[in-house]
Backbone as CSV, one residue per row, in Angstrom:
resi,resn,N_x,N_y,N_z,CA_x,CA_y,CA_z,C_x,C_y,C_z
1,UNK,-12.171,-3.008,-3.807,-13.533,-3.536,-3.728,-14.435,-2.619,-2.922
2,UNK,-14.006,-1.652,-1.770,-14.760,-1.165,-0.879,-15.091,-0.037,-1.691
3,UNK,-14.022,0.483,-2.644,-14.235,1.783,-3.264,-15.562,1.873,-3.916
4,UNK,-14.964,0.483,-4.973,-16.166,-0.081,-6.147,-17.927,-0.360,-5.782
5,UNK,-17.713,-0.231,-4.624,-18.755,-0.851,-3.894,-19.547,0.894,-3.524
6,UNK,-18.659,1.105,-2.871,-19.229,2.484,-2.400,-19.553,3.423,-4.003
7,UNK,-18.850,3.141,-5.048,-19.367,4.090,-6.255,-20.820,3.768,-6.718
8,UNK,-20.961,2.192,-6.490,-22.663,2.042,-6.687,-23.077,2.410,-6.190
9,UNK,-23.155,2.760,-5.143,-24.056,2.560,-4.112,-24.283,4.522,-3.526
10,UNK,-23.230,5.241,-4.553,-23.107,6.889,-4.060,-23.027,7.168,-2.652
11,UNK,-21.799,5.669,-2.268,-21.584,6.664,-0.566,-20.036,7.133,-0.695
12,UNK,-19.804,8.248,-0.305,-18.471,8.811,-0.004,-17.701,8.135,0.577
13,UNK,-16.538,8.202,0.015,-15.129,7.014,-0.071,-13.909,7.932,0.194
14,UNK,-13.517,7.317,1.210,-12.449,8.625,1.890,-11.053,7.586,1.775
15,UNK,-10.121,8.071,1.340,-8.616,6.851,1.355,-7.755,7.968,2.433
16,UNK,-7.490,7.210,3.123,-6.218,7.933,4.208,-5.491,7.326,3.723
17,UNK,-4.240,8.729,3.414,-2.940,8.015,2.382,-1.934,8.770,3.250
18,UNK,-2.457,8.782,4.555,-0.977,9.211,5.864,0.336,9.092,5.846
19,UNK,0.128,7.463,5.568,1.326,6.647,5.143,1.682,6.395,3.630
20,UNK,0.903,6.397,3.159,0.980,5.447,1.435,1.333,6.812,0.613
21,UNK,0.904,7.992,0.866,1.522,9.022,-0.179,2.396,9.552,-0.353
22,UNK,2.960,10.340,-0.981,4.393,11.363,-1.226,5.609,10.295,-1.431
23,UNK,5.412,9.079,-1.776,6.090,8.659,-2.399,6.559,6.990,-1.781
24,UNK,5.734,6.991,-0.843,5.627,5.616,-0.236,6.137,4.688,-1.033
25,UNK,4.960,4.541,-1.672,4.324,3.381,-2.942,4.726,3.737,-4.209
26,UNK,5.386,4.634,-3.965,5.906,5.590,-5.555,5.191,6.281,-6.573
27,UNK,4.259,6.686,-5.990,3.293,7.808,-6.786,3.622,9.054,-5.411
28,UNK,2.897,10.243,-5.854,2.263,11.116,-5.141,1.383,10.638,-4.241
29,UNK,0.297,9.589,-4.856,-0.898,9.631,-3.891,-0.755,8.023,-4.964
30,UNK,-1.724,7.263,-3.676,-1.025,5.815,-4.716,-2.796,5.216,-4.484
31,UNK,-3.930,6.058,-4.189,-5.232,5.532,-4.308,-5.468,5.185,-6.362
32,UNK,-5.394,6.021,-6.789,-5.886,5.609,-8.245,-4.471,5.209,-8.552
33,UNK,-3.033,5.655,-8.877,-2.067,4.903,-9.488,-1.930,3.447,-9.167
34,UNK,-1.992,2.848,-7.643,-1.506,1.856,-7.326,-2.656,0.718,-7.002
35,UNK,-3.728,1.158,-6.432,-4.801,0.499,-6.327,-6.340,0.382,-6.896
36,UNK,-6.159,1.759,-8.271,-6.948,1.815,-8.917,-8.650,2.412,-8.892
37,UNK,-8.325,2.988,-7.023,-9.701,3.517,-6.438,-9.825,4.965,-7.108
38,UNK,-10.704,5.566,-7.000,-11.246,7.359,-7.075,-11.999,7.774,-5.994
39,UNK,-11.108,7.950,-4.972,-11.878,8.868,-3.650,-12.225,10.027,-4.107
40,UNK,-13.357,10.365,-3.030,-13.926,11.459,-2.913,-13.380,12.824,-1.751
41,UNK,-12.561,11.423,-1.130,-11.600,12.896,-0.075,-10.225,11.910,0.022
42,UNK,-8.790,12.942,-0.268,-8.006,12.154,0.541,-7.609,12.779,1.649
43,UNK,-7.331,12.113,2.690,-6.832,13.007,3.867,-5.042,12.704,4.023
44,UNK,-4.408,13.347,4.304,-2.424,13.035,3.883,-1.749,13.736,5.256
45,UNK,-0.736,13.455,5.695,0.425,14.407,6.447,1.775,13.680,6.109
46,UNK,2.353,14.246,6.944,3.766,13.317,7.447,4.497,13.631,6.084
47,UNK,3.977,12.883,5.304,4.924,12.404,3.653,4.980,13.183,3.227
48,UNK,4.064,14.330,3.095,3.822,15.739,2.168,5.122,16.868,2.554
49,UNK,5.374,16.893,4.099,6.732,17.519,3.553,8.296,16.353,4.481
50,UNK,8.193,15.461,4.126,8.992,14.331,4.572,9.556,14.165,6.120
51,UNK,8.392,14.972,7.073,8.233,15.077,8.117,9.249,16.018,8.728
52,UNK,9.799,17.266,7.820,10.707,18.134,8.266,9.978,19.103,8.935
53,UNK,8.659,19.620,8.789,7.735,20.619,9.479,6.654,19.897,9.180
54,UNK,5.705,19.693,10.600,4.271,19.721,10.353,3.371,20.229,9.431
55,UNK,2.303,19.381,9.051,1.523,19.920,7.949,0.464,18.394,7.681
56,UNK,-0.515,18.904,7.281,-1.351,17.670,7.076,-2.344,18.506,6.304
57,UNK,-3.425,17.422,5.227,-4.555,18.329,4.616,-5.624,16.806,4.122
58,UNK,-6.083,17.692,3.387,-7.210,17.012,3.002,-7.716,17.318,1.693
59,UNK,-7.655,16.821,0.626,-8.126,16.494,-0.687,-9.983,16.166,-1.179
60,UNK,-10.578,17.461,-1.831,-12.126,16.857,-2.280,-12.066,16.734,-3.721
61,UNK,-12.726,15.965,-4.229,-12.942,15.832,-5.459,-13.808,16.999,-6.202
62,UNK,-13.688,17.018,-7.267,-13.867,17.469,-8.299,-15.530,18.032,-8.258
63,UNK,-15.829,15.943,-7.969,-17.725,16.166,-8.601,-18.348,16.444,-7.007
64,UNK,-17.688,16.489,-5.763,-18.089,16.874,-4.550,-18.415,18.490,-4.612
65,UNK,-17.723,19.325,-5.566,-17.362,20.466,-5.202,-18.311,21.104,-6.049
66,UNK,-18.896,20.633,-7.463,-19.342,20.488,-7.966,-21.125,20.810,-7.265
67,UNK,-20.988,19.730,-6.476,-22.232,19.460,-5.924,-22.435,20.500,-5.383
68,UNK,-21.749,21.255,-4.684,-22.224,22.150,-3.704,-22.398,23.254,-4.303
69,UNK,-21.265,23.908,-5.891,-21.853,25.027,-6.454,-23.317,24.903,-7.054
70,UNK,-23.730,23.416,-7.510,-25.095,23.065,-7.722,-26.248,23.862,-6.703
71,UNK,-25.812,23.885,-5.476,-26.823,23.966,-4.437,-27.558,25.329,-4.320
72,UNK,-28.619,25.505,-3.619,-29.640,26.446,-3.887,-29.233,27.927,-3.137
73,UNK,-27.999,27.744,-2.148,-27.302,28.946,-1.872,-26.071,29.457,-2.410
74,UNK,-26.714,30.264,-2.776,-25.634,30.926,-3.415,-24.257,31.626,-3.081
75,UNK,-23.861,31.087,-1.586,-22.840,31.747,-0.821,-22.010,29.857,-0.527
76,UNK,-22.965,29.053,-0.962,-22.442,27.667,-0.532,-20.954,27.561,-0.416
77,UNK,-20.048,27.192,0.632,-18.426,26.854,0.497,-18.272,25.411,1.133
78,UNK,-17.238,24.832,1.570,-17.092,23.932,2.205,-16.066,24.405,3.035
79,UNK,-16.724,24.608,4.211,-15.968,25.109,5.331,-15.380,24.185,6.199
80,UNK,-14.044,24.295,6.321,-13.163,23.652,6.876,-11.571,24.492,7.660
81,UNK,-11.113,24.033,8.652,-9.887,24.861,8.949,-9.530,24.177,10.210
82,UNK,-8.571,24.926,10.670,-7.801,25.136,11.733,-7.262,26.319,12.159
83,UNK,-6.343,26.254,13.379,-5.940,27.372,13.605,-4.794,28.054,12.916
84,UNK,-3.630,26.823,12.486,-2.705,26.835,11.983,-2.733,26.119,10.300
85,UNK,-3.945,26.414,10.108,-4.010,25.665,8.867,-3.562,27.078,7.605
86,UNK,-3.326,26.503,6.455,-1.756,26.912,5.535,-0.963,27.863,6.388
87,UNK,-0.256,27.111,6.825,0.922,27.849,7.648,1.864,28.369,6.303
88,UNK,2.588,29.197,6.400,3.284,29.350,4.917,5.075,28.999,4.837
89,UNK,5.419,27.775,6.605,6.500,27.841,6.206,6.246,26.143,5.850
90,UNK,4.883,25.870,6.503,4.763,24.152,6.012,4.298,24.323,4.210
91,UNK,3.513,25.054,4.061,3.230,24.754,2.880,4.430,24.559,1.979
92,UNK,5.896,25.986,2.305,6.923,26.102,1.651,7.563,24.630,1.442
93,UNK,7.910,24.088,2.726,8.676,23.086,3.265,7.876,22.252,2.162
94,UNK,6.605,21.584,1.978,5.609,20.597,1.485,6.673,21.007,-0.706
95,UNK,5.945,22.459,-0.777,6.482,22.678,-2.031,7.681,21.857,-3.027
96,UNK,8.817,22.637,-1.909,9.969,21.942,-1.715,10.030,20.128,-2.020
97,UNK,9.155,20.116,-1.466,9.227,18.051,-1.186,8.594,17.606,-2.037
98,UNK,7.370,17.701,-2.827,7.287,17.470,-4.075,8.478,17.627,-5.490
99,UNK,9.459,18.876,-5.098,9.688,19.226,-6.204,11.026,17.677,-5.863
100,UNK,11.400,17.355,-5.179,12.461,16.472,-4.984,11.873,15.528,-5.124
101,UNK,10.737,14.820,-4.787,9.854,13.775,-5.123,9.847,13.389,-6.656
102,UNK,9.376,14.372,-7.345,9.150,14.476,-8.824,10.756,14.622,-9.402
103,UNK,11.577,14.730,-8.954,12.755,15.078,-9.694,13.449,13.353,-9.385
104,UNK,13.184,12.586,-9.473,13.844,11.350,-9.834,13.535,10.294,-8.417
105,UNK,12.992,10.998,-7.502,13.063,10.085,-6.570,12.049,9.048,-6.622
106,UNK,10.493,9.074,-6.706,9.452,8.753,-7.216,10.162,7.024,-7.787
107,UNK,11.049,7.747,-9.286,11.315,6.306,-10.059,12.195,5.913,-9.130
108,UNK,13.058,6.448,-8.373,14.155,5.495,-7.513,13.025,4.520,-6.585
109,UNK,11.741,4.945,-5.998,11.423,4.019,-5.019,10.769,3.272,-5.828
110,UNK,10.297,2.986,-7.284,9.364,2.210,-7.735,10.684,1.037,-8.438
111,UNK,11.984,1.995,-8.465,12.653,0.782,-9.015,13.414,-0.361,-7.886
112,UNK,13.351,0.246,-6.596,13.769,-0.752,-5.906,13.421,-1.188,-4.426
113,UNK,12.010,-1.222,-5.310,10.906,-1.440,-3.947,10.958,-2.795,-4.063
114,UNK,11.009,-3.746,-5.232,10.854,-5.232,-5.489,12.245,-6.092,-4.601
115,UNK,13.617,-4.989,-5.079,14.415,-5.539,-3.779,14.272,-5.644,-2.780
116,UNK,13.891,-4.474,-2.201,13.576,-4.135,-0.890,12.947,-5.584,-0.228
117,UNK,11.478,-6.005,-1.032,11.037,-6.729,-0.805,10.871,-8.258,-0.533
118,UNK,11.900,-8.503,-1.735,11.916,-9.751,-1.763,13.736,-10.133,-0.964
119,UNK,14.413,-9.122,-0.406,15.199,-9.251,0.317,15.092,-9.788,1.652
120,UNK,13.915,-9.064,1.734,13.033,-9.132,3.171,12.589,-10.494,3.551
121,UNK,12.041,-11.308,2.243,11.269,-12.260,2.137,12.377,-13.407,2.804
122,UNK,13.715,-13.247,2.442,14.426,-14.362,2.879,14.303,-14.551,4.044
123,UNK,14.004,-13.634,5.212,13.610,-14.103,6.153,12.562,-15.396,6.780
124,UNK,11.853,-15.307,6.006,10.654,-16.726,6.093,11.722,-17.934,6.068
125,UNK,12.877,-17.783,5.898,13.741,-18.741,6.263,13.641,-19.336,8.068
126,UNK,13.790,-18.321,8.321,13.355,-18.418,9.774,12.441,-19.077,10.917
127,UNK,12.293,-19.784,11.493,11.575,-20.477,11.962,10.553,-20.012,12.842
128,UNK,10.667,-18.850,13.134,10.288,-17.546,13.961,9.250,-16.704,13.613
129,UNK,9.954,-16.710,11.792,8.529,-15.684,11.117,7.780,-16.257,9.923
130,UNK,6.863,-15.776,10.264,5.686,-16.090,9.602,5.290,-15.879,8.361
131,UNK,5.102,-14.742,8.268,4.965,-14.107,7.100,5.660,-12.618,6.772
132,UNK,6.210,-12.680,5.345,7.071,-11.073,5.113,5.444,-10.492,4.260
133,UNK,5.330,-9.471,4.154,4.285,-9.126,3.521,4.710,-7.406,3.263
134,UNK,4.145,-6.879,2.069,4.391,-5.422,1.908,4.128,-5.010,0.538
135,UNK,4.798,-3.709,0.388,4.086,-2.768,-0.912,5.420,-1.663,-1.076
136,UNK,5.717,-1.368,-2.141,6.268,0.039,-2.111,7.598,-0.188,-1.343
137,UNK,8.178,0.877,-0.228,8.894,0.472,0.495,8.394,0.914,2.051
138,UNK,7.102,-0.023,2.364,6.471,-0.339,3.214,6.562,-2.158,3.253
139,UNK,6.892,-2.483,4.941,6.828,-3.372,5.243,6.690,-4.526,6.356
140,UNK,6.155,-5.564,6.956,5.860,-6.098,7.918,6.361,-7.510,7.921
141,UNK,7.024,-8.018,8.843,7.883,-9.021,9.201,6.690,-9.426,10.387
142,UNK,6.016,-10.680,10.187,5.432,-11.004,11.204,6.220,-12.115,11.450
143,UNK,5.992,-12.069,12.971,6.616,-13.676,13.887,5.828,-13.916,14.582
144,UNK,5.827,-15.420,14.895,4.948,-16.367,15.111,5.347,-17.524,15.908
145,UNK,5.130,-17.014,17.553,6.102,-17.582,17.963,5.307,-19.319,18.982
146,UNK,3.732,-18.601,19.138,2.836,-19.603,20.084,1.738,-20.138,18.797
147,UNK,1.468,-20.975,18.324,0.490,-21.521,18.053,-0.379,-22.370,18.694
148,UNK,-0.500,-22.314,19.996,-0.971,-23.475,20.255,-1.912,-22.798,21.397
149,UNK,-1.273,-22.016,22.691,-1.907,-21.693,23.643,-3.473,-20.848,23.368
150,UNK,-4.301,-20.869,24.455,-4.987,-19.919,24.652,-5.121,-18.311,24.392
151,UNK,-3.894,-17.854,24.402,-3.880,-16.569,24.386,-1.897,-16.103,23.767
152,UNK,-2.083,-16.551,22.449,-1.075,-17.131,21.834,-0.498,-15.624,21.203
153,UNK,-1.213,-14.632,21.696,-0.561,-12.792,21.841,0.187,-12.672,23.232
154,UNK,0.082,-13.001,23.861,1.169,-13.038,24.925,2.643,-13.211,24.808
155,UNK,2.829,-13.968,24.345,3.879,-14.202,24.131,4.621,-13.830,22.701
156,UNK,3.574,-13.519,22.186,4.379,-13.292,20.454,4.685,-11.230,20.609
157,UNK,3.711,-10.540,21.600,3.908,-9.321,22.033,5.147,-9.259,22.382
158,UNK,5.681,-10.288,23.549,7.246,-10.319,23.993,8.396,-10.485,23.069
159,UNK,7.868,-11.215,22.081,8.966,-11.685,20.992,8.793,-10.079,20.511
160,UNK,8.038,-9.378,19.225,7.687,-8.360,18.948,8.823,-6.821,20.149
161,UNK,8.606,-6.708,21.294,9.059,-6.050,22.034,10.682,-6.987,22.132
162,UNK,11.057,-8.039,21.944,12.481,-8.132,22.388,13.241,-7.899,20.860
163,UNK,12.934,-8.150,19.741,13.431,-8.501,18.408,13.885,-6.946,18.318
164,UNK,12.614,-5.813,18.639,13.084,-4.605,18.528,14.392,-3.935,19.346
165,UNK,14.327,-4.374,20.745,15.203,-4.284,21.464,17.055,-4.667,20.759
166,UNK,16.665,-5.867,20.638,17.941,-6.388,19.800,18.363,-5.515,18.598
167,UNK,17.615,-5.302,17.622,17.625,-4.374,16.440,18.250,-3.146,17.103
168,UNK,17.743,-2.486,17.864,17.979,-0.756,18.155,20.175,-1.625,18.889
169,UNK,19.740,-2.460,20.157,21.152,-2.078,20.259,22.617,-2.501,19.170
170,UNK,21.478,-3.074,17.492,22.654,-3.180,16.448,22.179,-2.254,15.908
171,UNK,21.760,-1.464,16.192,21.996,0.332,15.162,20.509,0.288,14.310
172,UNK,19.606,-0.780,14.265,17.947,-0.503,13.133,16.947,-0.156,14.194
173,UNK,16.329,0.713,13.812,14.354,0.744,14.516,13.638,0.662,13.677
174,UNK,13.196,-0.707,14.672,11.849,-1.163,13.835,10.502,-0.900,14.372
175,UNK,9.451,-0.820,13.811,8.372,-0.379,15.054,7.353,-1.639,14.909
176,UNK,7.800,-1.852,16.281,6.689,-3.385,16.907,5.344,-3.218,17.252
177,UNK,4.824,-3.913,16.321,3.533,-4.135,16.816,3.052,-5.104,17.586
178,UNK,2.928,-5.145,18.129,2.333,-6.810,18.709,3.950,-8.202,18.444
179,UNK,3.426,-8.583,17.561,4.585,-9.212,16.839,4.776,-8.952,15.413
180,UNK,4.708,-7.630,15.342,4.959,-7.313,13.805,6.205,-6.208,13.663
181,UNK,7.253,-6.549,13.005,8.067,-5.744,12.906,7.852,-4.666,11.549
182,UNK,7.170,-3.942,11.695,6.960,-2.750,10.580,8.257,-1.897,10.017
183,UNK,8.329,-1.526,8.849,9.403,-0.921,8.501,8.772,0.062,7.526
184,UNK,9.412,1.327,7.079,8.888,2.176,6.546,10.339,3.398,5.814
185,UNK,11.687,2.173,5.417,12.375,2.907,5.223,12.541,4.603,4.714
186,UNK,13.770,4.988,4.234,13.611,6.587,3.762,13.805,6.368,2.562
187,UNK,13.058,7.100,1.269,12.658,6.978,0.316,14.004,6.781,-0.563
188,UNK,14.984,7.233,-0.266,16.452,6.964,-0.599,17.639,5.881,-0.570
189,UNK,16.700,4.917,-0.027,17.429,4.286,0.542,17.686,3.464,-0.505
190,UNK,18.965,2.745,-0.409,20.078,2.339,-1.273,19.923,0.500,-1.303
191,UNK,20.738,0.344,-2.219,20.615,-1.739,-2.395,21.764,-2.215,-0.835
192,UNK,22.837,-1.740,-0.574,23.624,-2.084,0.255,22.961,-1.670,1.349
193,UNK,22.121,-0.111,1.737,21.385,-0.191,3.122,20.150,-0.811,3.157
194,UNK,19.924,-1.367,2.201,18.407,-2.606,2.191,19.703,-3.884,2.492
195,UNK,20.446,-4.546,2.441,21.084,-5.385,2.837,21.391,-5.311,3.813
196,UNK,22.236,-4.269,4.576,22.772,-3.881,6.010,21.190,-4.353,6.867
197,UNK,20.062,-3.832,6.906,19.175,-3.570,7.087,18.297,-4.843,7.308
198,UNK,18.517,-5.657,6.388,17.776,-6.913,6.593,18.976,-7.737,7.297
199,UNK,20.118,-7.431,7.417,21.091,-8.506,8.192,21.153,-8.030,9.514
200,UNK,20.793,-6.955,9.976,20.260,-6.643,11.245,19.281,-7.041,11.775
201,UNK,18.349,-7.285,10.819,16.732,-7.518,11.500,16.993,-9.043,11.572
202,UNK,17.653,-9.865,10.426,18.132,-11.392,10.896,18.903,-11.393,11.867
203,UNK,20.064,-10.621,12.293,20.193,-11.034,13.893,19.329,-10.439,14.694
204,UNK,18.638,-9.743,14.665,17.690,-9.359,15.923,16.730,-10.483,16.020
205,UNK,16.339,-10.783,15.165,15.486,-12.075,15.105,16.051,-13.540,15.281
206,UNK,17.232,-13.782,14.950,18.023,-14.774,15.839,18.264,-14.935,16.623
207,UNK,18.480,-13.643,17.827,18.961,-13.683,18.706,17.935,-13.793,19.983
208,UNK,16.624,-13.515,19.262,15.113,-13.172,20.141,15.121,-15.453,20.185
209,UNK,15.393,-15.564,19.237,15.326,-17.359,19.106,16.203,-17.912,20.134
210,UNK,17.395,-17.090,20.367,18.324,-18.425,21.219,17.941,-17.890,22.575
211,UNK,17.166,-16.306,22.719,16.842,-16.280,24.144,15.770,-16.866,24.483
212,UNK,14.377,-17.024,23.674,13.509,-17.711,23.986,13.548,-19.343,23.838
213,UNK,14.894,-19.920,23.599,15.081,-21.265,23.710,16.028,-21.426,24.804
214,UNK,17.111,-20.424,25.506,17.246,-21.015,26.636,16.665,-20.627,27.477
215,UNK,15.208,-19.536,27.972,14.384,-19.740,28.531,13.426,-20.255,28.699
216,UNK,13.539,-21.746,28.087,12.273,-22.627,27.901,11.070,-21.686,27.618
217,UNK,10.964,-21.069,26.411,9.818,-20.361,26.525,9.317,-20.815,25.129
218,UNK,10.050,-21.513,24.288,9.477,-21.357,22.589,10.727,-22.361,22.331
219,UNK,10.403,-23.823,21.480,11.332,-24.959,21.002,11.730,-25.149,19.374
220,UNK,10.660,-23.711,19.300,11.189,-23.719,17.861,12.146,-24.234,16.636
C-alpha cells in the first residue's frame, strides 16, 4: 500500500531488503516477487554473500537513471561510494552466493518455509504466547506474559530475556526482543532441524512458565 501510494503520488520508494533478500523469503529480492512493490532503490547486505565477508549495496532503478541521463548536464552520474566499496574479495564471495542460491536452494526455502511455519504455530498452544507470526523462513514467537499492569513491558522484557537464556543453555539462539523471540534460520535448514528447533524453543518457553509461577510473578 505504501509503495502504491508513493507511485501516485511520484515520491521515491526505497525497500530495505537487509533481511528479506538473498533468499530469505525465497526470491533474490522478495519486494516485487513476494509483495508485489517496484522500488526505486533497494538497499541489501548480510544475505548477499551469506554473511561470510562483508559487503552491502544499493540498487536504482531503471527510470531513476534514466532521469538523470535526461538532465541538462551532460557529465550527470549518480555519485555514490565508500572507501571500501566493490571490494573484489566481497564482491567474489557475493558471486559465489548467488550462484548457490540459484542452484536449488531458493526452491528448498520456498518449499519448506510453510513447515517451518506452521510448526512454529503449535506453540500458541502455550499459555505464554501470543502470537506465532512470519514469512519465508523468518520468524517471531511473541509472549505475553502481563496484560493487565501499567507498564505491562516490564515484565514481558524479562520473560523475552529469560526464554532466550533457557534456549542458548539447550543448544538454540534466539534473538529477543522485548518479548519477541525472532528467528531467522539458515537457508538449509532441514524438516528434523525445524523440529529439534521448535522443541527447544517449547522447553525454553516452558521452563520461563514454571519459573515465573514459582516466583509469584505470572499465574498463567
Amino acid at each position: 500500500m505504501v509503495a502504491e501510494t508513493c507511485g501516485k503520488h511520484d515520491i521515491l520508494y526505497v525497500s530495505d531488503e537487509v533481511v528479506t533478500a538473498f533468499g530469505r523469503l525465497g526470491h533474490v529480492f522478495a519486494s516485487k516477487d513476494v509483495f508485489g512493490a517496484k522500488p526505486d532503490f533497494i538497499t541489501f547486505a548480510k544475505g548477499v554473500t551469506s554473511g561470510y565477508f562483508p559487503l552491502g549495496g544499493m540498487m536504482v532503478s531503471s527510470r531513476l537513471l534514466e532521469e538523470l541521463r535526461r538532465s541538462n548536464h551532460p557529465d550527470a552520474m549518480y555519485a555514490h561510494g565508500l572507501t571500501y566499496s566493490s571490494h573484489p574479495i566481497g564482491c567474489a564471495v557475493a558471486m559465489k552466493n548467488l550462484d548457490l542460491l540459484e542452484d536449488g536452494l531458493l526452491d528448498h526455502v520456498r518449499e519448506i518455509a510453510p513447515y517451518f511455519l506452521s510448526q512454529l504455530k503449535t506453540l500458541e498452544e502455550l499459555p505464554l504466547v501470543g502470537e506465532v507470526r512470519g514469512i519465508g523462513l523468518m520468524a517471531c514467537v511473541e509472549c505475553v506474559a502481563d496484560h493487565d499492569s501499567h507498564n505491562p513491558l516490564r515484565l514481558d522484557t524479562e520473560v523475552g530475556q529469560r526464554i532466550d537464556a533457557h534456549c542458548q543453555d539447550l543448544g538454540l539462539l534466539v534473538r529477543p526482543l522485548i518479548n519477541m523471540c525472532v528467528m531467522s534460520p539458515p537457508l538449509t535448514i532441514t524438516r528434523a532441524q525445524i523440529d529439534e528447533m521448535v522443541g527447544i524453543l517449547r522447553e525454553g518457553i516452558s521452563r520461563t512458565m514454571a519459573d515465573l509461577r514459582r516466583e509469584g510473578l505470572w499465574d498463567g
